[in-house]
C-alpha positions as CSV (number, residue, x, y, z in Angstrom):
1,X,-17.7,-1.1,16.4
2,X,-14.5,-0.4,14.1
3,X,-12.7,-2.3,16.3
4,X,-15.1,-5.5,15.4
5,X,-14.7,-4.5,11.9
6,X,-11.3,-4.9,11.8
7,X,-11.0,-8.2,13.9
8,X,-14.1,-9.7,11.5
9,X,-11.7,-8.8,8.0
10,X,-8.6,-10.5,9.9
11,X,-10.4,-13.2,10.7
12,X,-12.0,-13.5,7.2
13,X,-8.5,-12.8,5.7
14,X,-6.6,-15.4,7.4
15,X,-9.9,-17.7,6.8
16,X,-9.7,-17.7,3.3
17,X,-6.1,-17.0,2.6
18,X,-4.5,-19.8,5.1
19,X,-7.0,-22.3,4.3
20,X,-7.1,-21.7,0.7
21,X,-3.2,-22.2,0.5
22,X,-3.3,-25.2,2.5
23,X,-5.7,-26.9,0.0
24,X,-4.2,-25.8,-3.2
25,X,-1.0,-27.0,-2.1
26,X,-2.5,-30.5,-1.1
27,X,-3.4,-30.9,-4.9
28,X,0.1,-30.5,-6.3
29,X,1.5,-33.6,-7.6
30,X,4.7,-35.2,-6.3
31,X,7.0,-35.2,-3.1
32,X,7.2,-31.2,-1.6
33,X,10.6,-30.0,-0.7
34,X,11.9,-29.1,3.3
35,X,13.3,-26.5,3.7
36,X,15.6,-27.7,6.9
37,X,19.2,-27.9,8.4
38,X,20.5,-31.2,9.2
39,X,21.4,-31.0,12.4
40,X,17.5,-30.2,12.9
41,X,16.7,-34.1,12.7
42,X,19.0,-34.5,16.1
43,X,15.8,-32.1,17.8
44,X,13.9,-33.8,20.2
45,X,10.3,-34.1,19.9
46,X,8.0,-32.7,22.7
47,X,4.4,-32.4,22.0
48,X,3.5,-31.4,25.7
49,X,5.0,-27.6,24.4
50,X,1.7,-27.4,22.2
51,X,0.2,-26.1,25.5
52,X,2.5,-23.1,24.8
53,X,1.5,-23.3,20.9
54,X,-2.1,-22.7,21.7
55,X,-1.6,-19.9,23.8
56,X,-1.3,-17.5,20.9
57,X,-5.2,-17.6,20.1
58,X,-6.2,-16.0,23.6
59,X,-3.4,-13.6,23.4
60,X,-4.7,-12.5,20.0
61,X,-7.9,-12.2,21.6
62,X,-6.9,-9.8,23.9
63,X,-5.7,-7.0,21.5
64,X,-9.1,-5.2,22.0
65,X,-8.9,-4.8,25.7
66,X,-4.7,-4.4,25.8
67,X,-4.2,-2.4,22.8
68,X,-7.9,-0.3,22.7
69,X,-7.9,2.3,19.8
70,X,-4.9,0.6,18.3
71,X,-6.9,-2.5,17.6
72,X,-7.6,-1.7,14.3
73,X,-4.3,-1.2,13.3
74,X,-3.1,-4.6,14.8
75,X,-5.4,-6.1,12.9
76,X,-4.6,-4.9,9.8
77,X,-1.0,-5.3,10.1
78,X,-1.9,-9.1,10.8
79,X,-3.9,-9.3,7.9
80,X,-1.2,-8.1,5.6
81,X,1.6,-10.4,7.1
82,X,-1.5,-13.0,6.0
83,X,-1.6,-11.4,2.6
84,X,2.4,-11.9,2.4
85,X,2.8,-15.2,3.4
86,X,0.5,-16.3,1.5
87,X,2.1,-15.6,-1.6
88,X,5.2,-17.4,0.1
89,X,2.8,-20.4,0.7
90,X,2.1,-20.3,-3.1
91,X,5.1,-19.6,-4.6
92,X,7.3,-22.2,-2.6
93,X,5.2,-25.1,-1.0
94,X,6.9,-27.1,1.1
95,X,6.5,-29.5,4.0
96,X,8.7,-30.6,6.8
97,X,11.6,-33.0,6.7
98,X,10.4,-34.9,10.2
99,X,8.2,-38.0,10.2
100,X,6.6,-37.5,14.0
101,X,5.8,-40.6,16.3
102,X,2.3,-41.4,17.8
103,X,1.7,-39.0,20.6
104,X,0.1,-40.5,24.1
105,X,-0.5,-39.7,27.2
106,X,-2.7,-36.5,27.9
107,X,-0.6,-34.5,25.6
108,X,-2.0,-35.7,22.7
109,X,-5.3,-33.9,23.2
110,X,-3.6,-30.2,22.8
111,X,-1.2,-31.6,20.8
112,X,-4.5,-32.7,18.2
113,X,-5.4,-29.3,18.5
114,X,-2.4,-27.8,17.5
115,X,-1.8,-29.7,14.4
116,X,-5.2,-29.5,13.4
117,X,-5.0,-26.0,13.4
118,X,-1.3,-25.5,11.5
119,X,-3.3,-27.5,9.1
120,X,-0.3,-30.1,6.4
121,X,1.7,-27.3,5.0
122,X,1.9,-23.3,5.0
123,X,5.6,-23.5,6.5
124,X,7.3,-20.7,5.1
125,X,7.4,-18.1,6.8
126,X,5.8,-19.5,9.8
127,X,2.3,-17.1,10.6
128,X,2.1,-18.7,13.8
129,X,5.3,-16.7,15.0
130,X,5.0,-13.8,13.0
131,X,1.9,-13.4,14.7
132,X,3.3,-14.2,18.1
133,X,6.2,-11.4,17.4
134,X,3.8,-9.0,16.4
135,X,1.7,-9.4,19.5
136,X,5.2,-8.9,21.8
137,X,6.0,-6.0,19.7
138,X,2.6,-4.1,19.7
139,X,2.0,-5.1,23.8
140,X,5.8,-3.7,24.6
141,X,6.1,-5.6,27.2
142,X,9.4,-7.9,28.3
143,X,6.7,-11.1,29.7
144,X,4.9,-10.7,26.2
145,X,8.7,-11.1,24.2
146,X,9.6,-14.1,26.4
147,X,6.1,-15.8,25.3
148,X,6.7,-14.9,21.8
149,X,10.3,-16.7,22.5
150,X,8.6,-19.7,24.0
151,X,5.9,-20.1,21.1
152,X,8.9,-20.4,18.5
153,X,10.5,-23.1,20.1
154,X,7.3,-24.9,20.6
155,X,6.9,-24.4,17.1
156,X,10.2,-26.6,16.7
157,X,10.1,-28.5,19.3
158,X,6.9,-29.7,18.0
159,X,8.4,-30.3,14.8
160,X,5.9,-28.2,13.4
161,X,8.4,-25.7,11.5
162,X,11.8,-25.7,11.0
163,X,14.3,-22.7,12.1
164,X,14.4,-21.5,8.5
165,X,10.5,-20.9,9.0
166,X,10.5,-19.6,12.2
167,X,13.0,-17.0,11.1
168,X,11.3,-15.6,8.3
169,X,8.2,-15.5,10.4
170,X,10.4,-13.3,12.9
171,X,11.6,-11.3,9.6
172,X,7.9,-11.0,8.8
173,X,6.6,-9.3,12.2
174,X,9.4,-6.8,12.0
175,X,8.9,-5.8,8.9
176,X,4.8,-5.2,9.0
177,X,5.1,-4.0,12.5
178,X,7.8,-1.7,12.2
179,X,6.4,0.1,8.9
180,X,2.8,-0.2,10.5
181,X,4.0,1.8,13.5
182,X,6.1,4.7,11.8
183,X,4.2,7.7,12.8
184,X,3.2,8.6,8.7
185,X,2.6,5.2,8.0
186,X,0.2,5.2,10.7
187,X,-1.7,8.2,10.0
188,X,-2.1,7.7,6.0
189,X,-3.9,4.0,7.4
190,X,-5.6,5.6,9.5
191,X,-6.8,8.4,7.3
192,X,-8.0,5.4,4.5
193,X,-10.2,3.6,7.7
194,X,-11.6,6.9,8.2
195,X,-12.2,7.8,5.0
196,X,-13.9,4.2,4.7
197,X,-16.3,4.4,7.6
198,X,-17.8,8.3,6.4
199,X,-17.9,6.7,3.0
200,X,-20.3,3.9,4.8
201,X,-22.4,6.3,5.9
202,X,-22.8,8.5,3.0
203,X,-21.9,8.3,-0.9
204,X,-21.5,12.1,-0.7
205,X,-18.3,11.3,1.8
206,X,-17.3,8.7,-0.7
207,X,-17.2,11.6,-3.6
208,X,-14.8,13.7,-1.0
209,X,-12.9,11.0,-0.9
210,X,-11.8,10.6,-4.3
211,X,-11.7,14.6,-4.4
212,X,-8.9,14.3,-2.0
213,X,-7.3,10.9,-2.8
214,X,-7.1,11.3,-6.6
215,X,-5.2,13.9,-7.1
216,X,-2.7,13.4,-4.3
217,X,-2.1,9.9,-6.5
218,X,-0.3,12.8,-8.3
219,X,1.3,15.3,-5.6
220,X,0.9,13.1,-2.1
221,X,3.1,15.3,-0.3
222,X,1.4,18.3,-1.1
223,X,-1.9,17.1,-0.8
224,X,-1.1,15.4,3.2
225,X,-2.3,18.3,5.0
226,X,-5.7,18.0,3.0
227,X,-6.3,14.8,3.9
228,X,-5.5,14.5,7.5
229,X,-7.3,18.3,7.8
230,X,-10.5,16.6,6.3
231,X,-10.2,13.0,8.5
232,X,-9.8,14.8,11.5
233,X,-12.2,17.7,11.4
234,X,-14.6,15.0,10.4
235,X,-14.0,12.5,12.9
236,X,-14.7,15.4,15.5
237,X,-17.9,16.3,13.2
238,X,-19.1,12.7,13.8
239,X,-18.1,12.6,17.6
240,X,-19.9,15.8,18.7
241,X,-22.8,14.8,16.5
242,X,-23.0,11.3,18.0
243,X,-22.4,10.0,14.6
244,X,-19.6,8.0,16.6
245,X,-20.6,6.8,19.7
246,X,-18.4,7.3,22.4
247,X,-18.0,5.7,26.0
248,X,-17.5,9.7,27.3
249,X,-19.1,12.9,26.8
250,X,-18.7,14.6,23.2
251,X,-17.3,18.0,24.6
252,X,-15.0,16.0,27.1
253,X,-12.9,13.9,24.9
254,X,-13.2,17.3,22.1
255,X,-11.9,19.9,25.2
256,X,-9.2,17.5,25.7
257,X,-8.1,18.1,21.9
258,X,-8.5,21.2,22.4
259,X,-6.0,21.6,25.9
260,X,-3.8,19.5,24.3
261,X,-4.4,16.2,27.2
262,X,-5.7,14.2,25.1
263,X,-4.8,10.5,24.6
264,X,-7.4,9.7,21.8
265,X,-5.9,8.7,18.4
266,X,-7.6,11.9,17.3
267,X,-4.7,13.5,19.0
268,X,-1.9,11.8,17.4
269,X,-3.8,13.0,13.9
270,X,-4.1,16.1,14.6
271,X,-0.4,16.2,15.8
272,X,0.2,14.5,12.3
273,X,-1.8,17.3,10.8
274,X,-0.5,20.6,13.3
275,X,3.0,19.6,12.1
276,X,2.2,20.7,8.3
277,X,0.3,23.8,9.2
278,X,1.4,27.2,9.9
279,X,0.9,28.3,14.1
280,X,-1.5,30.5,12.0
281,X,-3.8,28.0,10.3
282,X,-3.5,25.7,13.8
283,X,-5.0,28.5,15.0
284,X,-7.9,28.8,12.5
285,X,-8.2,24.9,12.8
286,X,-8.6,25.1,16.6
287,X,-11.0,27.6,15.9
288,X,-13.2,25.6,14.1
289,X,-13.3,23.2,16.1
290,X,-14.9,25.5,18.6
291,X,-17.3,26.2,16.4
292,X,-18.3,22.9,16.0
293,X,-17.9,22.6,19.7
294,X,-20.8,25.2,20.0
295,X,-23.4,22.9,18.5
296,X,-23.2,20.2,20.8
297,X,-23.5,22.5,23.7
298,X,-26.3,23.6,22.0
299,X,-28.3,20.4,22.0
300,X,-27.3,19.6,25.7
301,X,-29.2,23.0,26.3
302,X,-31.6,23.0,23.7
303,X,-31.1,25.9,22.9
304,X,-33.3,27.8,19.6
305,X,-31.4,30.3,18.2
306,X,-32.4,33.5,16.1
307,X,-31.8,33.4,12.6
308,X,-29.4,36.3,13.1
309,X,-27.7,34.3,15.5
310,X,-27.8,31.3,13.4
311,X,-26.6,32.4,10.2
312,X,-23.6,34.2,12.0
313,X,-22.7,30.9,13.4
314,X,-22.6,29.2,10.4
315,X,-21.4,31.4,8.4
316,X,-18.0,31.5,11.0
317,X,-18.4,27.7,10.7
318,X,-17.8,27.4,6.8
319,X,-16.0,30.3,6.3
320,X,-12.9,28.5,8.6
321,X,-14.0,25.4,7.0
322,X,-12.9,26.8,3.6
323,X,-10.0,28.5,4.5
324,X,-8.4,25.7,5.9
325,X,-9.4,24.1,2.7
326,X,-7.6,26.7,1.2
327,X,-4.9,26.6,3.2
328,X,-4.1,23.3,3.3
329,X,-4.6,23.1,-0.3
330,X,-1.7,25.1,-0.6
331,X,-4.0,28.0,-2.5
332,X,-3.4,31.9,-1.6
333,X,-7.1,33.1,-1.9
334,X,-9.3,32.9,1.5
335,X,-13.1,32.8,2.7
336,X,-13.2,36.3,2.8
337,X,-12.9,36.9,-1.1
338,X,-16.4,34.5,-2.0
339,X,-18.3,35.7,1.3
340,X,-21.7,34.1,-1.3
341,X,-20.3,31.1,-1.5
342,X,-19.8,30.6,2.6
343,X,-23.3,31.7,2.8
344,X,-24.5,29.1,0.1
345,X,-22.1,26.4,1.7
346,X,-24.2,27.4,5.3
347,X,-27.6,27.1,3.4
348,X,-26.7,23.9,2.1
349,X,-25.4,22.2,4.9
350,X,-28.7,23.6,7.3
351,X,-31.3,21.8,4.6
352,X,-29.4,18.4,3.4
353,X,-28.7,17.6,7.8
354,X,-32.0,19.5,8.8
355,X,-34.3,15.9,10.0
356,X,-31.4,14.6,11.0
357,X,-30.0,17.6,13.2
358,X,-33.5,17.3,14.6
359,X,-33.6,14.1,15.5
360,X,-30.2,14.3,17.7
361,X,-32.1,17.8,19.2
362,X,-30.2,20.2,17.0
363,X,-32.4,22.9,16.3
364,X,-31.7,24.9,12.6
365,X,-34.8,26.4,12.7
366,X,-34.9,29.8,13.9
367,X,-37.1,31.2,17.0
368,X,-40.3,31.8,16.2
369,X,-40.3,30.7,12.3
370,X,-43.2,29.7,10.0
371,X,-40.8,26.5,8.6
372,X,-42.5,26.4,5.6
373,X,-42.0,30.2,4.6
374,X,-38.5,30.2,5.9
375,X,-37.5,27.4,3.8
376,X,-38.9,29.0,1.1
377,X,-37.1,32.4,2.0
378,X,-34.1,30.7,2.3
379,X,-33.7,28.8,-0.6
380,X,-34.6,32.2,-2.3
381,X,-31.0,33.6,-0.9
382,X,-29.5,30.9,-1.4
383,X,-30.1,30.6,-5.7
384,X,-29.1,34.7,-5.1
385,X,-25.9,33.6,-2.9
386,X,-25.2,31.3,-6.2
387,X,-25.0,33.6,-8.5
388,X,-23.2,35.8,-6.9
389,X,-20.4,33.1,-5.8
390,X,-20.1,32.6,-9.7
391,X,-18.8,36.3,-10.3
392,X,-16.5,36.1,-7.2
393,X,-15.1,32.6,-7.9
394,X,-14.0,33.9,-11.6
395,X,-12.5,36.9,-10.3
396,X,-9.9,35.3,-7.8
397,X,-6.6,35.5,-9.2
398,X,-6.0,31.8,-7.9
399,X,-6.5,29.4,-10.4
400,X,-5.8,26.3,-8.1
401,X,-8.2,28.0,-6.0
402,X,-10.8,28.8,-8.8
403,X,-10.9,24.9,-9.6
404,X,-11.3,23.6,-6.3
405,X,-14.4,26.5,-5.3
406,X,-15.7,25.6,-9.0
407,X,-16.4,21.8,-7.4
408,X,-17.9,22.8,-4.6
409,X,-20.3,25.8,-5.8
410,X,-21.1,23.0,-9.0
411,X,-22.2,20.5,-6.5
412,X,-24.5,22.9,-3.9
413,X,-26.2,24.6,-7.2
414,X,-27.1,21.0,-8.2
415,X,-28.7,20.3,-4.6
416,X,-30.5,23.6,-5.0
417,X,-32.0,23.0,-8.3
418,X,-33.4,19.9,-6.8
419,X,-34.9,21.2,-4.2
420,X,-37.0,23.7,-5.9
421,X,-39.8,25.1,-3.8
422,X,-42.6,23.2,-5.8
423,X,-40.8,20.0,-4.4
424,X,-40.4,20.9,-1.1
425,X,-43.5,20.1,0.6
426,X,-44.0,16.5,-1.5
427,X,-41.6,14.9,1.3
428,X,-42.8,12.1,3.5
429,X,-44.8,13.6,6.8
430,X,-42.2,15.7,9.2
431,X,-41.2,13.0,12.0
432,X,-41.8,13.6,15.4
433,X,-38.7,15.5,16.1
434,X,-39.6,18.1,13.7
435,X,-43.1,18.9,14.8
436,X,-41.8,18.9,18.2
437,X,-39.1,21.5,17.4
438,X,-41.3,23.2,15.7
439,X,-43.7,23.2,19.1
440,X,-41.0,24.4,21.1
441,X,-39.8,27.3,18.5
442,X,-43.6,28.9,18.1
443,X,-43.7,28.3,22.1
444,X,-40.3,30.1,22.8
445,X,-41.2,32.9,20.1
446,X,-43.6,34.2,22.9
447,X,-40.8,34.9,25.5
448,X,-38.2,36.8,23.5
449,X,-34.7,37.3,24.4
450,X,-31.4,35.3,23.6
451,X,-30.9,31.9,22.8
452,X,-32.8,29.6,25.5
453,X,-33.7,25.8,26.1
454,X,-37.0,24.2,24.4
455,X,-39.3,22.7,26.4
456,X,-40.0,19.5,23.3
C-alpha cells in the first residue's frame, strides 16, 4: 500500500509540475531560444525510434515488481528530479532548433504518441532520460543501461532534444540517484516515510515525531540513533501487531531480524541504527524486540495471562523501551532509577490500545478479572505510580534526562486525568471482541494454572 502511495505522488508530481511548465512556457511572448550545436542540424531524422521512446512508460511500470521494497524510494527520487527540472523548465525555456517534416507510413502512429506526450517544450534537462538513467541505475542491470542508451538517441534522433538536453538529463539521474542510494541518505528518507505513515494513523505518532525531529534540527548527529531507534522499533510494533500487513508471518520476517537473515528493509535500518549503538544497547534493543515478539505469539495461542504475569511483561517491555530511549538519547540515567514511571508507561499503554488489542485477539485483561473493578484498581496505581515518578524524575542527576522523562510522565498524567473512574463506564457498548475476551477469561479462571489458549 506505500508502495501505491509513492507511485500516486510521482505520478501527481510529474502531473502538475511537467504540465504546468509546459503551459506557462506556451504563454511567454516572443521566439524561445535552442539550446543546440550546429553540427546537430546535419542529424538525420528517424521517427520509427519512437518505438524505443515509448518504452520508458512500461519500464517505469515495472519498478514495483523489479525493485519491491525499494519502490518507494524510486519514486521519490523521480519525483525530485521532476521537482529540479522544473525549475530548469522555468528558469530557461527553450525550444528546439529543428523544424521536423510530416511523418508517414505506420510510424507516425507511435511517433503521435511520443510527441504528444513530450508535450512543445520542457527541453532542458531532458526528464525523459533522466528517467531512463535512473531506471538502469536502480535495476543494475547491463540490458537495462543499453536501453537507457537507446532511449537517448531516440530522443535525438527524433529531434525531440538536443545533446545539450540529453546530457544534463544524464547529469540529473546521477545526481538524484547517487545521493538517493548513499546508505544515510537512504535511511533519513526512509525514517521521514515512516515517520509519515504512523503519523497517518495516529496524531499521538505525529507529536513523537516532532519530539524527535525538532530538536535534532539542532544536533542531527546526535539525535540519529533516536530516530532510527524509534522508526524501527515501531515498524516491528506495527508488523507484529498487523498494523502493517505483510505477505508472511509476523514472527517469520521479525526471527529473521532477529538471526540476522533478513533481507527486509527493516534490516538495512537496523544495520543503520546497530552501527551507532554500543554491542551493549544492541543487545537491550534485540531484547526488546523479543519482548514484543512475545505478544504476537501470544495471540496465535490465545493465550490469557495472569496479572502477575502481565504486569512483569510489560514492565520488561517499557523499561527497555526507555533505556534505549535513554541510551540513544545520549543520557546516563536508566529505567531502573524511575521504576514508577515504567509502571505508569505499562498502565498507559494497556488502557489507550485495550479495544484495539482486543480486536487483533490480544488479551490485556488478566485471568479471571472482574474488567470493571480491575480498571478501576488499576487506574488507582497508576495516579500512585504518578506521583511517585515525579519525586524520582527530580532526583536524577541527569538533566537531559530529567527533561525528556518530564514529556513523557506530563503527557500519561494528562491521559489519566481524563480517564477518571466516573468517565469510564460512559464509553460506547464493549464490541464483540471484548465481551468475548471477557467470556473466555471468567471461563479460563475456572481451570487455573499458567498462561493457556481461550476458547472466544
Amino acid at each position: 500500500m506505500n508502495t501505491l502511495r509513492s507511485c500516486i505522488l510521482f505520478a501527481f508530481v510529474f502531473g502538475v509540475c511537467y504540465g504546468g511548465a509546459s503551459w506557462w512556457t506556451s504563454t511567454l511572448p516572443g521566439p524561445l531560444p535552442a539550446w543546440d550545436f550546429a553540427f546537430e542540424q546535419n542529424v538525420p531524422f528517424v521517427p520509427w525510434l519512437s518505438i524505443v521512446y515509448l518504452t520508458i512508460t512500461p519500464v517505469l511500470l515495472l519498478a514495483p515488481f523489479l525493485l519491491r521494497e525499494r519502490t518507494s524510494m524510486f519514486a521519490l527520487a523521480l519525483s525530485v528530479e521532476t521537482l529540479i527540472a522544473t525549475a530548469f523548465f522555468l528558469l530557461f525555456p527553450q525550444t528546439t532548433a529543428w523544424l521536423r517534416p510530416d511523418v508517414t507510413g505506420w510510424a507516425r502512429i507511435p511517433f503521435g504518441i511520443a510527441d504528444t506526450m513530450n508535450l512543445s517544450y520542457n527541453n532542458f534537462p531532458s526528464l525523459h532520460v533522466a528517467f531512463a538513467v535512473s531506471a538502469a541505475w536502480a535495476y543494475r542491470r547491463l540490458a537495462w543501461t543499453l536501453w537507457a542508451i537507446a532511449v537517448a538517441i531516440s530522443t535525438w534522433l527524433m529531434w525531440e532534444h538536443h545533446l545539450i538536453d540529453i546530457a544534463g538529463g544524464i547529469a540529473l539521474a546521477a545526481i538524484v540517484m547517487s545521493v538517493a542510494e548513499r546508505e544515510r541518505t537512504w535511511v533519513e528518507l526512509c525514517c521521514l516515510a515512516q515517520c509519515a505513515r504512523f503519523s497517518r494513523r495516529h496524531i499521538r505518532y505525529f507529536v513523537i515525531f516532532l519530539m524527535i525531529y525538532v530538536p535534532s534540527l539542532l544536533h542531527w548527529r546526535r539525535y540519529r540513533a533516536v530516530r532510527t531507534g524509534f522508526c524501527t522499533a515501531q515498524w516491528i510494533d506495527d508488523i507484529l501487531d498487523g498494523d502493517r500487513p505483510t505477505r508472511r508471518e509476523p514472527l517469520e520476517i521479525v526471527d529473521e531480524l532477529l538471526d540476522g537473515t533478513s533481507s527486509h528493509p527493516l534490516a538495512r535500518l537496523m544495520r543503520a541504527l546497530f552501527a551507532d549503538l554500543t554491542p551493549h544497547a544492541q543487545q537491550e534493543f534485540l531484547a526488546l524486540v523479543r519482548c514484543m515478539r512475545v505478544d504476537r505469539v501470544r495471540v496465535l495461542g490465545r493465550e490469557i495471562w495472569s496479572a502477575e504475569e502481565l504486569d512483569a511483561h510489560h514492565r520488561r517491555t517499557f523499561s527497555l523501551s526507555v533505556n534505549l530511549m535513554l541510551i540513544t538519547s545520549g543520557c546516563n540515567a536508566r529505567s531502573e532509577e524511575v521504576p514508577s514511571l515504567i509502571d505508569a508507561f505499562a498502565w498507559c499503554s494497556v488502557f489507550r490500545d485495550l479495544d484495539d488489542d482486543l480486536s487483533k485477539g490480544l488479551i490485556n485483561i488478566p485471568r479471571g478479572a472482574d474488567e470493571s473493578q480491575w480498571t478501576r484498581d488499576s487506574h488507582a496505581r497508576a495516579c500512585v505510580s504518578l506521583e511517585r515518578s515525579v519525586r524520582e524524575i527530580a532526583a536524577l542527576e541527569d538533566v537531559r534526562a530529567r527533561k525528556i522523562l518530564d514529556i513523557f510522565q506530563s503527557s500519561i498524567q494528562k491521559y489519566a486525568d481524563r480517564r477518571r473512574p466516573r468517565r469510564l463506564f460512559r464509553r460506547r457498548p464493549a464490541p464483540p471482541a471484548r465481551v468475548a475476551a471477557r467470556d473466555a477469561a471468567t471461563s479460563a479462571a475456572g481451570d487455573g494454572g499458567g498462561p493457556q489458549s481461550g476458547s472466544w
